[in-house]
C-alpha positions as CSV (number, residue, x, y, z in Angstrom):
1,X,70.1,156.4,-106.7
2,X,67.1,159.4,-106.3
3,X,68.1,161.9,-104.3
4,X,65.8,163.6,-101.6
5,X,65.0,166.0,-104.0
6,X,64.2,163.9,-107.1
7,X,67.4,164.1,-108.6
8,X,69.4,160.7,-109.7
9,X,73.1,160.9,-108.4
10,X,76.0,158.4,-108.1
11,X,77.1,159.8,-104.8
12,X,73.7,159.4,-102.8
13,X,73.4,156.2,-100.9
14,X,70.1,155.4,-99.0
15,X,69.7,152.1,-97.0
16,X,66.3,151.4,-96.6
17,X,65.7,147.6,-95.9
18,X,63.4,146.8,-93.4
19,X,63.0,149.9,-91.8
20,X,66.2,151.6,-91.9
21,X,66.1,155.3,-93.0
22,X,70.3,155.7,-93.5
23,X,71.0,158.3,-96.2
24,X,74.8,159.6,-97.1
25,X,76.0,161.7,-99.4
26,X,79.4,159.5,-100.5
27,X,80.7,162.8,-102.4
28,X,81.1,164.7,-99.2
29,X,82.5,161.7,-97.3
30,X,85.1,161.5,-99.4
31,X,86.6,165.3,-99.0
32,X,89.1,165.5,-96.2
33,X,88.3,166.1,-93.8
34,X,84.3,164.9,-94.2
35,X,81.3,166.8,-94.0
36,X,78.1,166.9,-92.3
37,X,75.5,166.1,-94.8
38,X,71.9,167.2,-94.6
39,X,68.9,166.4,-96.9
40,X,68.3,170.1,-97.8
41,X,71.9,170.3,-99.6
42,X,70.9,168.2,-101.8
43,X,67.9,170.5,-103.3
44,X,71.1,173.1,-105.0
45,X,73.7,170.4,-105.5
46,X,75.1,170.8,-108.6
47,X,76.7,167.4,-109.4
48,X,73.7,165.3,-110.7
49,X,73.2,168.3,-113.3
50,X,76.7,167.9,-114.3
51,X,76.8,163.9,-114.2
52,X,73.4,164.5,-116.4
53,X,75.9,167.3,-118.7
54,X,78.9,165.2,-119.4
55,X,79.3,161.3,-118.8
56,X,83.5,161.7,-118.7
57,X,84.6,158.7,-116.7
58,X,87.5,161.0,-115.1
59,X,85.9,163.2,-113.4
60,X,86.4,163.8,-110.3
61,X,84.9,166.3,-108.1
62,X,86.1,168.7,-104.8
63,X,83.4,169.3,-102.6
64,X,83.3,172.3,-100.4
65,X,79.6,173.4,-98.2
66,X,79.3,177.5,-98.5
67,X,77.0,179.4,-97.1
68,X,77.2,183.1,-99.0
69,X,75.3,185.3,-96.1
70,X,74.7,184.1,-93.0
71,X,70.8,184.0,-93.2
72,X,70.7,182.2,-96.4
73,X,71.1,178.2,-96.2
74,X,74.2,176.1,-97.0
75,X,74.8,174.9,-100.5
76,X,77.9,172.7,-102.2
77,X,80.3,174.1,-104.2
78,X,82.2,171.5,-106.5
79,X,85.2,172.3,-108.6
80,X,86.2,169.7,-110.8
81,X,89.6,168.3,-112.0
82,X,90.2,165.7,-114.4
83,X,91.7,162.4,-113.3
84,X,93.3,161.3,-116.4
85,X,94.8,165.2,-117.8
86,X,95.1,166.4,-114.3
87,X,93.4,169.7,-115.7
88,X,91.4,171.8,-113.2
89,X,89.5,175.0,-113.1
90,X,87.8,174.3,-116.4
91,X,83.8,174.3,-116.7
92,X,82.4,170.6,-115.3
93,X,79.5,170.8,-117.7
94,X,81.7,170.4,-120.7
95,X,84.7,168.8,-119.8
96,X,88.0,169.7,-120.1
97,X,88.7,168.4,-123.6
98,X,91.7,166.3,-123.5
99,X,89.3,163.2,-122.3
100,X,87.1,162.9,-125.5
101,X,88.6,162.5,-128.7
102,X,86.7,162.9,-131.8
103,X,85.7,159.9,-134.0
104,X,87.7,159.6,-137.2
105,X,84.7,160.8,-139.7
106,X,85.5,164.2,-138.1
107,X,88.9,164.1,-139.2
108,X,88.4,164.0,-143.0
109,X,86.6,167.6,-143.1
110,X,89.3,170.9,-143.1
111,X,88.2,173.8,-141.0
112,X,88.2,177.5,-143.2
């Protein structure tokens, strides 16, 4: 679903029918405990970025709301671990590696 600031991400909900106006973020209403969401986080989220980067299926994501001085605004902070390797600290962008494997045409060239 768009976001409030354009973005398409899989952990925005927005109800809308007839007149409702309910919005959630679903990403930070899963962290324990949950937190307050606000439309304005969702201009410097990084996760639909990453969802757009890598399409891993077992990824999964802990969110965290910083705020790095106190007169600059609150942004999310996501690290990423990896449901199926149980990796974590490892760029969400790329993956962690052990998720992917490489088709077999790969496997008949040697590396020098």
């Amino acid at each position: 679903m768009r976001t409030p600031a354009g973005k398409e991400c899989r952990y925005f909900y927005g109800n809308y029918f007839r007149g409702r106006n309910d919005e959630e973020c679903r990403l930070l209403l899963s962290a324990n405990p949950p937190l307050s969401w606000k439309a304005d986080l969702c201009k410097d989220c990084p996760v639909p970025e990453i969802l757009n980067a890598n399409a891993c299926l077992n990824l999964d994501f802990v969110p965290r709301i910083e705020r790095p001085f106190p007169f600059l605004r609150s942004k999310v902070v996501v690290t990423a671990t990896c449901a199926k390797s149980g990796n974590a600290g490892f760029d969400p962008y790329t993956g962690c590696g052990s998720c992917t494997d490489l088709p077999d045409i790969f496997s008949k060239f040697e590396v020098k």
